[in-house]
PAPA-318062 format. One record per residue (C-alpha): x, y, z; residue in one letter; residue number from 1. Coordinates in steps of 0.05 Angstrom, whole numbers, plus 32768, in hexadecimal, padded with zeros to 4 digits. Layout:
! residues N
((X,Y,Z),"A",NUM)
...
! end
This chain:
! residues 239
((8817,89E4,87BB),"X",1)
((880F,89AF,87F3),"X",2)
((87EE,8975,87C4),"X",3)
((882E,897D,879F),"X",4)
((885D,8971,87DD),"X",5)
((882F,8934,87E9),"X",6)
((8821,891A,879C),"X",7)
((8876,890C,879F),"X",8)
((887A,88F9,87E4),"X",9)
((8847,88C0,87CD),"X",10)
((8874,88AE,8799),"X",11)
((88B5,88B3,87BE),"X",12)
((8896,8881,87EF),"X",13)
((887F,884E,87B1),"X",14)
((88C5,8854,8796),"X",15)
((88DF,883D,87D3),"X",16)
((88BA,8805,87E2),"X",17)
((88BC,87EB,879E),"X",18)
((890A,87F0,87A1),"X",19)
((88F6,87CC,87EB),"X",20)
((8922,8809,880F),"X",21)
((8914,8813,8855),"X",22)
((890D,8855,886C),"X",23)
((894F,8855,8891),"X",24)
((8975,8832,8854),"X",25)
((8958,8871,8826),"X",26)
((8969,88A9,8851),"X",27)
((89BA,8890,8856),"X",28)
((89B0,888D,8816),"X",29)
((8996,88DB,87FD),"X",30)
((89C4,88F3,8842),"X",31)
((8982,890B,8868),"X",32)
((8969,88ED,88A6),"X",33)
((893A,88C5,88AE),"X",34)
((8904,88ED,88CD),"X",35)
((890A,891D,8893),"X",36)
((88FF,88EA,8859),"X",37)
((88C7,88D5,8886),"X",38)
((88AA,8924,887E),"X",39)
((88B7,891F,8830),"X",40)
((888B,88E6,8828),"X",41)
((8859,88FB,884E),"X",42)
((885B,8944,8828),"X",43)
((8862,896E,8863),"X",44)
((88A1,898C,884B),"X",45)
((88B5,89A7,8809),"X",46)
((88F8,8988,87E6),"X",47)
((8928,89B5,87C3),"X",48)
((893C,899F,877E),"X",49)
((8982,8985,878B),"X",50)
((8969,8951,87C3),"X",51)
((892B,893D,8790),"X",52)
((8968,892C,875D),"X",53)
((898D,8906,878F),"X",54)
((8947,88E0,87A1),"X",55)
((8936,88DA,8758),"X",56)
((897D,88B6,8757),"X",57)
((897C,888D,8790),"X",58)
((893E,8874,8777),"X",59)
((8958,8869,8731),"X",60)
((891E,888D,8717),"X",61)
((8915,88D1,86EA),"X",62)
((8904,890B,8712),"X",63)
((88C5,8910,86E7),"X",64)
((88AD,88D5,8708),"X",65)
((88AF,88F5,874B),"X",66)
((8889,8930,8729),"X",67)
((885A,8923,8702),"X",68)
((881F,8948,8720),"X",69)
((87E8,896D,86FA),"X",70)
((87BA,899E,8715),"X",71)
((8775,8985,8703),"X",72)
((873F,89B6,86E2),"X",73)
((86F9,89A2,86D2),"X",74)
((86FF,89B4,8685),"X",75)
((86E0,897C,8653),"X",76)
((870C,8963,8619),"X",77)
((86FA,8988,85DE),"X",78)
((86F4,8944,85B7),"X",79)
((86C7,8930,85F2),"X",80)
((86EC,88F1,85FE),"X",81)
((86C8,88CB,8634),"X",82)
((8709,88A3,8651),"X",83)
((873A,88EA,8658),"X",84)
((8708,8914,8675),"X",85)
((872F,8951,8681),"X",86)
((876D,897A,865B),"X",87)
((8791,8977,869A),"X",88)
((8797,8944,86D2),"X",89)
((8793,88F4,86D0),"X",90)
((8760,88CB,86C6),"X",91)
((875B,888C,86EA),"X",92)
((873B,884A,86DA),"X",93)
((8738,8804,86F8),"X",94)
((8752,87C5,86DA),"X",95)
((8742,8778,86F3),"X",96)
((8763,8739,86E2),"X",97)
((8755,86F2,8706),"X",98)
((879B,86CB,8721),"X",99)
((8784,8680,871C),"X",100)
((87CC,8677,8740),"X",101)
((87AB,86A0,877C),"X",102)
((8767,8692,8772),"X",103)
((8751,86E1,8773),"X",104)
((8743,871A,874E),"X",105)
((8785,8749,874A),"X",106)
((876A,8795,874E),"X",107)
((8795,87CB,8727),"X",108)
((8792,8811,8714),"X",109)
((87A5,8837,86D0),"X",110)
((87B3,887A,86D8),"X",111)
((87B6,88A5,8694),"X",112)
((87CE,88EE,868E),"X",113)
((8794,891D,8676),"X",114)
((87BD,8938,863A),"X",115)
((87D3,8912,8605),"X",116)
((87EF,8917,85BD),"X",117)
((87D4,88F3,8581),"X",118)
((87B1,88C9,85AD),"X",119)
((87EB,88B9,85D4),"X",120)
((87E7,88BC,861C),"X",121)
((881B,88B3,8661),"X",122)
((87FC,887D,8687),"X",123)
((880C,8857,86D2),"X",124)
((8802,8815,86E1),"X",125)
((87F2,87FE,872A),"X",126)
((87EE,87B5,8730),"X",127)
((87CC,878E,8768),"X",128)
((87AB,87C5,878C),"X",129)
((878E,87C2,87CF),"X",130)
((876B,8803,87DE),"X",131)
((874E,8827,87A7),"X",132)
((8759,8866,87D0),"X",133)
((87A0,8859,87D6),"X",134)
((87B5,8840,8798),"X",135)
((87FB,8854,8799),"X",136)
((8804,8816,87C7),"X",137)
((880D,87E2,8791),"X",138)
((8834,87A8,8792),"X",139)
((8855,87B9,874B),"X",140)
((8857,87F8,8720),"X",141)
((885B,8803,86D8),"X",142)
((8863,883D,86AB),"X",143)
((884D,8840,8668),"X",144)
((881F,885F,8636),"X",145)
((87DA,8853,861D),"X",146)
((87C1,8862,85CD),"X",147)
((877A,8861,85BA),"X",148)
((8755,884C,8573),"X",149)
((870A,8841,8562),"X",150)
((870C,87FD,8571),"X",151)
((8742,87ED,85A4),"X",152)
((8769,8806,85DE),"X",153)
((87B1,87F8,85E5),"X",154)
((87E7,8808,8615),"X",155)
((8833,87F2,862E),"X",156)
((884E,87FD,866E),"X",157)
((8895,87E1,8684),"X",158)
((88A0,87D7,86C7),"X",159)
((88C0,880E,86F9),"X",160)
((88EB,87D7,8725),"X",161)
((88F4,87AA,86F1),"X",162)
((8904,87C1,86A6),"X",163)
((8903,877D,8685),"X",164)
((88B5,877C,8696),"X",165)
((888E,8792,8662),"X",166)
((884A,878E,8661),"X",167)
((8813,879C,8622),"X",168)
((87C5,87A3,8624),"X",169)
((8799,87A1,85F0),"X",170)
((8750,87B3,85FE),"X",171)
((8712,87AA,85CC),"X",172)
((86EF,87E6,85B9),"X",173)
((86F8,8830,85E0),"X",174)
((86E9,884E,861D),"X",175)
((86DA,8889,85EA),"X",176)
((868D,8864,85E1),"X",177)
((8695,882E,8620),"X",178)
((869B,8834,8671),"X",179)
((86B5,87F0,8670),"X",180)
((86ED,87BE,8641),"X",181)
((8705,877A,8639),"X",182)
((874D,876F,8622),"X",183)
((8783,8745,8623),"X",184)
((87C6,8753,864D),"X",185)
((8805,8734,863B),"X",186)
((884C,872C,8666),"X",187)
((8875,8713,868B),"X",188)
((8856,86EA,86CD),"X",189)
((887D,86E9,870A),"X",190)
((888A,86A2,8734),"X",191)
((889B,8686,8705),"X",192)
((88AE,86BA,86CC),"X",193)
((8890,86A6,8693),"X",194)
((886C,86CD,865E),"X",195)
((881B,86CE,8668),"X",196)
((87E6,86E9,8647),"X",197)
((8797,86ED,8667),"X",198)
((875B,8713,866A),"X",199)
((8748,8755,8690),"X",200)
((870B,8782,8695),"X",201)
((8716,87D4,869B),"X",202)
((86E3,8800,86AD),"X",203)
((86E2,884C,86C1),"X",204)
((86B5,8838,8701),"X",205)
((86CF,880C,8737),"X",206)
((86AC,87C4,8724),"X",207)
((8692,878F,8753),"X",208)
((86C1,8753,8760),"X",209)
((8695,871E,8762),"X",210)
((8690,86D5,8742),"X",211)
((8669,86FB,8705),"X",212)
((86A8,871C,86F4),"X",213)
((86D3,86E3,8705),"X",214)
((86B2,86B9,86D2),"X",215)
((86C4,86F6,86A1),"X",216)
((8706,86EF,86A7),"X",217)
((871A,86AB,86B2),"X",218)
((871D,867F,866E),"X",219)
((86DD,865E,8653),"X",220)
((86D5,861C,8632),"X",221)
((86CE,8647,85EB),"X",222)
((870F,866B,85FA),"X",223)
((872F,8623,85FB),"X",224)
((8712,8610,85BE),"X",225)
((8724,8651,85A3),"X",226)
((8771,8642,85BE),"X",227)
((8776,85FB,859C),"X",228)
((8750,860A,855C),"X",229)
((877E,864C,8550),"X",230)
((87BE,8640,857F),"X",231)
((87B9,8687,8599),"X",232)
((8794,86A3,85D1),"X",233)
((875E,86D2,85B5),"X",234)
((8730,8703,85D5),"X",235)
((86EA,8707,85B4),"X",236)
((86BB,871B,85EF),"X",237)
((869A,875C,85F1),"X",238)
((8679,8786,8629),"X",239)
! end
């Protein structure tokens, strides 16, 4: 199948930027040349097993992770869940936070597998996404998984370049009865690293970034009450 040849070209290319490889540093380094790791990435050739072992390597990565395609049907879930939408295939969703160091709203994606067990599902995180239609172009990547309950949403992802980043999410209520959730992230920042925690919205429909959003996610006066009354950061807002 072609999409499959492309699906881990795309990841063979975000692998290798995150490790910031060059093209010509990779190919030395899987013994192919450069034109032809140039033809993997852009799926028009198929790789054999043993040279998607020796990329999976050079990458420091599973093979799975190169992989991990699923055919998408149009079958409902029998439980009708309204945020995994299909038994196979991923479901994607959209998820905004606001860097006051940056002054802007970051843009990520959260991609979940469409089969999950006990309410356990794989899930990827892109962070700082430019184009929604090229997602896989992220400045950071995490892998992790996502749980649902009645009332909240919660997932971990640990980053792919960087193991000692962990990152949790907690979201109030469930995409199960909402199209859109307010949660709290937790972490580690970056420039300085430093643990952080702040708000973010998710929705299952790309959202408008506009000051209406950014006053959604930046911290009120009541959250700063909230912070010195209780010494803790707490996330009461509903959608």
């Amino acid at each position: 199948m072609k999409e499959v040849s492309i699906h881990v070209g795309k990841r063979i290319r975000l692998y290798r930027k995150l490790k910031k490889l060059t093209i010509e540093v990779f190919a030395e380094m899987i013994h192919k040349s450069k034109a032809t790791v140039s033809k993997y990435e852009n799926g028009e050739i198929s790789i054999d097993i043993e040279t998607l072992f020796s990329i999976a390597d050079a990458l420091n990565i599973s093979v799975n992770q190169l992989v991990d395609y699923e055919n998408v049907t149009t079958s409902e879930d029998t439980e009708g869940d309204a945020l995994v939408k299909r038994k196979t295939g991923k479901t994607k969703y959209y998820l905004y936070f606001y860097d006051g160091r940056k002054g802007r709203i970051v843009k990520n994606i959260i991609e979940v597998q469409g089969a999950g067990e006990n309410g356990i599902y794989k899930a990827n995180f892109y962070v700082d996404v430019e184009d929604y239609s090229n997602y896989y172009n992220c400045k950071f990547l995490y892998h992790g998984n996502m749980r649902k309950f009645d009332a909240f949403t919660n997932f971990n992802f640990e980053n792919q370049n960087n193991k000692v980043e962990q990152v949790f999410m907690y979201a109030i209520n469930s995409f199960t009865h909402n199209r859109r959730l307010v949660g709290m992230f937790s972490g580690l920042s970056t420039q300085p690293i430093l643990p952080v925690a702040f708000k973010f919205l998710m929705s299952l429909d790309v959202m408008v970034e506009n000051e209406e959003m950014k006053e959604q996610l930046v911290m009120t006066k009541e959250d700063l009450k909230q912070i010195k009354k209780m010494n803790m950061f707490v996330i009461n807002q509903e959608l």
